[in-house]
N, C-alpha and C positions, 0 to 999 in steps of 0.2 A: 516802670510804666507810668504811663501821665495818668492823673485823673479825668473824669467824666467830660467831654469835650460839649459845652452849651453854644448850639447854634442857633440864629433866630429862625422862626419860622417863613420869614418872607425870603431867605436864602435859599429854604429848602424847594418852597414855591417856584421861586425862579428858576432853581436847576431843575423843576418839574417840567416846568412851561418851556423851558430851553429843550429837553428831552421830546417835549412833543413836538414840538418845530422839526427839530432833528430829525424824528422819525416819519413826517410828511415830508421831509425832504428828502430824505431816503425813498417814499414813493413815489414822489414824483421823479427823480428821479432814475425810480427806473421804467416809468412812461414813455422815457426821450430815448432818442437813439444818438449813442453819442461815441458810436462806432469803438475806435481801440482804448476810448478814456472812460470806458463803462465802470470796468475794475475800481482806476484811482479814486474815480469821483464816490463808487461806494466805501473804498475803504478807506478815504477822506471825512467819511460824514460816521462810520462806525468807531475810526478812533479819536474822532471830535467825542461821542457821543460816551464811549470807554473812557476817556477823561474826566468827563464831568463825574460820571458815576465813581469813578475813584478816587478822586480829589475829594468830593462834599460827602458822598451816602457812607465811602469808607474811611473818613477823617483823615487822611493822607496830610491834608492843607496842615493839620496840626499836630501832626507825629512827630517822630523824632529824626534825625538825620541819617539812622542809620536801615532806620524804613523805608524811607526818601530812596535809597543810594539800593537797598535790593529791589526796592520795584523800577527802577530804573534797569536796574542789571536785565530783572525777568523781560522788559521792554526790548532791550538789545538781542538781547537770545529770541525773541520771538521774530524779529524784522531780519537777523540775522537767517535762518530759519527759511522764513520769506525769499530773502535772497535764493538762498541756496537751492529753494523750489521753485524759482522763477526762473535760476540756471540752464536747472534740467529741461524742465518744460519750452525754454526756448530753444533748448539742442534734441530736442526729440526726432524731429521730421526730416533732418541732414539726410544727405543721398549717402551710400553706403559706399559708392567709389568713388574716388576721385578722379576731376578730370584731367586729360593728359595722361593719363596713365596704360589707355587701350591695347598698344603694341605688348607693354611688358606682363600683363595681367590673361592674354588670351592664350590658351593650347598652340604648339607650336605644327605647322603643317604638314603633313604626310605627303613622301615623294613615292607612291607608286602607282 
């Protein structure tokens, strides 16, 4: 393990000052209406914002490469994840029959 990581304090300041931006821009917006890109645009500005905080507050920028390489990993697993509930949720509301299929799916007629 590395020793003690000395960052200057105007670094910490700016990814302070970066965070607060971030997070009025986060409210703003969600002021707008920006129909189907509501989602992107927040979770644009929340893994902008998970960046900073992990890179500078949890010394990421000066680890070692094999620190680098699992939070990367946990990165993929998590977007991976995402996917896979973005999946479902867009196969949720399908019609349950398919069409064209009318004739072979209906009880057949009574002759008397």
């Amino acid at each position: 393990m590395s020793g003690h990581v000395v960052v200057p304090v105007r670094v910490y300041v700016s990814v302070f000052v970066a965070l607060l931006v971030l997070t009025w821009t986060t409210w703003y917006a969600s002021t707008l209406e920006l129909g189907k890109f509501n989602t992107l645009v927040a979770l644009t500005i929340a893994v902008s914002k998970m960046t900073l905080v992990v890179w500078f507050f949890m010394h990421v920028r000066s680890s070692s490469s094999l620190t680098k390489v699992t939070i990367l990993a946990g990165f993929f697993w998590l977007l991976l994840l995402m996917a896979f509930t973005q999946t479902d949720e867009s196969t949720r509301y399908w019609t349950d029959t398919p069409s064209g299929w009318g004739a072979a799916t209906s009880a057949p007629a009574s002759n008397r």
